[in-house]
C-alpha positions as CSV (number, residue, x, y, z in Angstrom):
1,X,-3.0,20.0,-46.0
2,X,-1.3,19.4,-43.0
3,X,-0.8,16.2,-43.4
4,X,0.6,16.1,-46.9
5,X,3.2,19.2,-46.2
6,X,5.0,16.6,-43.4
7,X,6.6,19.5,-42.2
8,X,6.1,19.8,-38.4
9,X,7.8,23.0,-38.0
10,X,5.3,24.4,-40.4
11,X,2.5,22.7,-39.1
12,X,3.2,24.4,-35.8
13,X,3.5,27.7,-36.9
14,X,0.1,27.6,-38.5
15,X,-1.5,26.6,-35.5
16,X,0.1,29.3,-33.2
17,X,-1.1,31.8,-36.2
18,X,-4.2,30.5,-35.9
19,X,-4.6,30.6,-32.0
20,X,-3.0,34.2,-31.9
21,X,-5.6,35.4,-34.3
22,X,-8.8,33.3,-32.7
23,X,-8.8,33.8,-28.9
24,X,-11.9,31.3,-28.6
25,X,-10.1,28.5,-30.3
26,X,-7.7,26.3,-28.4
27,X,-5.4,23.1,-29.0
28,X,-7.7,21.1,-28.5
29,X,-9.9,22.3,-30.2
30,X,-7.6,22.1,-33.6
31,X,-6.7,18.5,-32.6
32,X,-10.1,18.0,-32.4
33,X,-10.7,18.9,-36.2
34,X,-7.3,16.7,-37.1
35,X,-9.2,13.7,-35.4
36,X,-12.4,14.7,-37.6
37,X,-10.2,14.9,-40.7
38,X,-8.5,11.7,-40.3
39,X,-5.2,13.1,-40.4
40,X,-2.0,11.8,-39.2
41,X,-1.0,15.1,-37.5
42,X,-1.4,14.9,-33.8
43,X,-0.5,17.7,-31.0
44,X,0.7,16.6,-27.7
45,X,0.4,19.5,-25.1
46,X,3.7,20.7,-23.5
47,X,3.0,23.2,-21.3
48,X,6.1,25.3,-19.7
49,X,7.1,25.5,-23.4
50,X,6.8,28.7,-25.3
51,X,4.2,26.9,-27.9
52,X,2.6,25.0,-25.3
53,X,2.3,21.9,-27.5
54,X,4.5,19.4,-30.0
55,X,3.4,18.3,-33.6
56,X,3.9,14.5,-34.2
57,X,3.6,12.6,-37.7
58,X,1.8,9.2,-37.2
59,X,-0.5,7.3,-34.3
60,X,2.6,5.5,-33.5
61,X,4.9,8.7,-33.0
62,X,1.9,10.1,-31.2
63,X,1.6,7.2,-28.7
64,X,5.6,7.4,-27.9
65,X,5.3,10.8,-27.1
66,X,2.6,10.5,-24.6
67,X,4.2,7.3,-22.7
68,X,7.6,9.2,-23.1
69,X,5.8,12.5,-21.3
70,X,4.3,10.0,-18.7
71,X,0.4,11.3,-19.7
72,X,-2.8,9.9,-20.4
73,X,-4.6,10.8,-23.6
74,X,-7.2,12.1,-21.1
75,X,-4.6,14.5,-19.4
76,X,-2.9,15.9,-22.3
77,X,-6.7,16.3,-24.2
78,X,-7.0,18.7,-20.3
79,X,-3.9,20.4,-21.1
80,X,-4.6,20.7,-24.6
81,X,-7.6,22.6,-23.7
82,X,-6.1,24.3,-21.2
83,X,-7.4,22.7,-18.2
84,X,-5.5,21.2,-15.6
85,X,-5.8,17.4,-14.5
């Protein structure tokens, strides 16, 4: 559903429902079930932000925003899940 909405802002506000309401789940946790899905929603972690993370259309978007934030996919999967490279 994601995915067809397009709406980021939307997209975002579900997921920090859904973290609110499930303690045990994290970011990476949902990215992990957008990767499973096959969607074209990705989450790049951005921690000192009051969400903690940025919703990006497209593999393309997503690999711009990581070079632009200067991570590995490894490091912002850590951050994601709230561990610390």
């Amino acid at each position: 559903m994601a995915d067809r909405s397009r709406d980021v802002a939307w997209i975002a506000e579900v997921i920090e429902d859904l973290v609110a309401a499930n303690s045990d789940t994290n970011l990476f946790e949902i990215e992990q079930e957008f990767r499973n899905a096959g969607a074209q929603t990705y989450l790049i972690a951005t921690p000192g932000t009051a969400p903690g993370f940025e919703v990006v259309l497209g593999v393309f978007a997503f690999r711009r925003r990581i070079a632009v934030a200067g991570v590995t996919l490894a490091q912002n999967r850590a951050a994601l899940a709230g561990k610390r490279d």
